[in-house]
C-alpha positions in Angstrom: 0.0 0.0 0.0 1.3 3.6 -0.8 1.4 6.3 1.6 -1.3 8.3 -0.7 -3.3 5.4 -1.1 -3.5 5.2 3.4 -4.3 8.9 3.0 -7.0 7.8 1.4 -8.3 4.8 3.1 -7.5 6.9 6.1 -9.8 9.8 5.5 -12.7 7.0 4.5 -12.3 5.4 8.0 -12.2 8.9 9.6 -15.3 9.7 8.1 -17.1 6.1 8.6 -15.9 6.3 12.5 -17.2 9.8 12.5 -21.1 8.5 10.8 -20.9 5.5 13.1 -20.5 7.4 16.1 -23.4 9.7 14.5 -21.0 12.9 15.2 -21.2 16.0 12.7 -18.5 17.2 11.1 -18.8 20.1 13.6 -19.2 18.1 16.8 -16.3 16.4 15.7 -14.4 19.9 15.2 -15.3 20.6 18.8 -14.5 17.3 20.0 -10.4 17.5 18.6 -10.0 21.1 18.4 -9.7 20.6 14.7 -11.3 23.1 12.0 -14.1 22.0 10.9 -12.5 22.3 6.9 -9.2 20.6 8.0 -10.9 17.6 8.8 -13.4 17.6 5.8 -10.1 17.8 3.6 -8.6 14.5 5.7 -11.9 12.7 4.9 -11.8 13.6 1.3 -7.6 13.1 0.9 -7.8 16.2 -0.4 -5.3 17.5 2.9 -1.6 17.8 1.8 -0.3 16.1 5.2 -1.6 15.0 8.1 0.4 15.8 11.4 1.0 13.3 14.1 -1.0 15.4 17.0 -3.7 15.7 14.1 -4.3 11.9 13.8 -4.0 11.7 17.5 -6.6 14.3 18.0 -9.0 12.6 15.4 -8.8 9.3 17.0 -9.3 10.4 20.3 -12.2 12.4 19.5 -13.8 9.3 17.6 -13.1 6.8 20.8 -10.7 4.4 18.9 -7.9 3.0 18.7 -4.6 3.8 16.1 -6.2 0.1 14.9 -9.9 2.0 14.9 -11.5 0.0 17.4 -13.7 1.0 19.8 -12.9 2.2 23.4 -14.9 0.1 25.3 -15.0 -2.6 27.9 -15.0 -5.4 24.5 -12.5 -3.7 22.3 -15.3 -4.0 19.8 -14.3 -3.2 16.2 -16.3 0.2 15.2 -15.9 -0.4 11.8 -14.2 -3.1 9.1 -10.6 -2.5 8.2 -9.2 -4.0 5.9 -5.9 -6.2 6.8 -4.1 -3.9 4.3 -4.8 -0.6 6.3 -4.1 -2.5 9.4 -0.8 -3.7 8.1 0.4 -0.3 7.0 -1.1 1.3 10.4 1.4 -1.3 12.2 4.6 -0.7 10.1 4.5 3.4 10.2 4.2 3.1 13.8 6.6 0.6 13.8 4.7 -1.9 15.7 3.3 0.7 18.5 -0.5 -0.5 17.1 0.1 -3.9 18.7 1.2 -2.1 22.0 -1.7 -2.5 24.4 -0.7 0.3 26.5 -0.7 2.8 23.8 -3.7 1.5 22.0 -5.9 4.2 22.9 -4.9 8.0 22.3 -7.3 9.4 24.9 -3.8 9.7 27.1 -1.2 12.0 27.0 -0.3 13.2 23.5 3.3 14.3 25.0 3.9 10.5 26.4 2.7 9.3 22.9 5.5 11.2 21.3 8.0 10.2 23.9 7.1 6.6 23.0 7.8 7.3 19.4 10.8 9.0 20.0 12.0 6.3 21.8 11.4 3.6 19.6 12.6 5.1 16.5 16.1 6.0 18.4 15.9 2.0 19.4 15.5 0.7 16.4 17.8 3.3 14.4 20.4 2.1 17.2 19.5 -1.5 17.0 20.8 -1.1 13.1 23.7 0.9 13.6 22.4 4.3 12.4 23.7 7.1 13.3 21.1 10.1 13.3 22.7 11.9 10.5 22.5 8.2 8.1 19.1 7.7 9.3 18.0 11.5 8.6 20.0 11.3 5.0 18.1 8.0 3.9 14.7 8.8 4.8 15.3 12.4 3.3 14.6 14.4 6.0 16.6 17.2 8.1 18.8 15.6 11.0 17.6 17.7 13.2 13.9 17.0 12.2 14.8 13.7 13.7 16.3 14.8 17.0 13.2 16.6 17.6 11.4 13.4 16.7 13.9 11.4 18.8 13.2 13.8 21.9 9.7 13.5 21.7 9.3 16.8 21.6 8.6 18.0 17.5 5.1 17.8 15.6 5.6 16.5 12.8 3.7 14.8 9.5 2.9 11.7 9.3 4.4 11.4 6.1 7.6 11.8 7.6 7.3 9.0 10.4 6.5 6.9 7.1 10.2 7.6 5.3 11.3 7.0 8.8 9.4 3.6 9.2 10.1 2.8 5.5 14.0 2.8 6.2 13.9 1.4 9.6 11.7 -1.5 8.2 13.4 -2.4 4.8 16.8 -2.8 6.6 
């Protein structure tokens, strides 16, 4: 799957979670702290890049998980997704999906980021990257990726997918 082709399927569940949950675009808004237009352009693709605290926002508004089930006492799926999505959802967050602890976003955006941080610098270790190698193959500023690293830099999600693409295919 492509990262334009998850924008899409993205925005699709976004706006199926969103119908499900029988929320309007603008009690979704007020939910997040989103614009109401930003997040019409996420369901539609039609948004040039999604940040991290965006998608974390959206999710938590909607009640699910980064694996868009439900928050509830059953982890009930809200709606289908396909194995694909779920796949792709698992490899840019290099594996943090599975983790049960971080499963649902309604915690801490700041410790959510410190996780991340933390497990790219582990696995960029783990393969003998330096930073600056890491930074230069997934085409991104080094220090783009110290702040990431830190846990302390918003950033798109496209670029924790050329992070996760390198880490992954090494």
């Amino acid at each position: 799957m492509s990262f334009e082709e998850f924008t899409y399927e993205f925005g699709t569940l976004i706006k199926q979670s969103r119908n499900t949950r029988g929320m309007s675009l603008q009690a979704l808004a007020l939910e997040t702290g989103i614009v109401y237009d930003q997040i019409q352009k996420i369901e539609s693709a039609k948004h040039g890049g999604v940040l991290i605290n965006t998608y974390v926002k959206l999710l938590s508004g909607l009640k699910v998980s980064l694996s868009f089930t439900k928050n509830d006492s059953i982890r009930t799926k809200l709606i289908p997704v396909s194995n694909e999505v779920l796949i792709f959802i698992d490899e840019i967050f290099l594996g943090l999906s599975s983790d049960s602890s971080l499963q649902f976003l309604n915690m801490n955006y700041p410790l959510f980021m410190k996780h991340i941080g933390e497990l790219l610098m582990q696995k960029r270790k783990g393969l003998n990257l330096t930073q600056k190698q890491l930074a230069k193959k997934a085409n991104i500023s080094n220090t783009t990726l110290v702040h990431i690293e830190g846990g302390e830099h918003s950033f798109r999600l496209a670029t924790l997918h050329k992070i996760a693409t390198v880490l992954n295919n090494r």
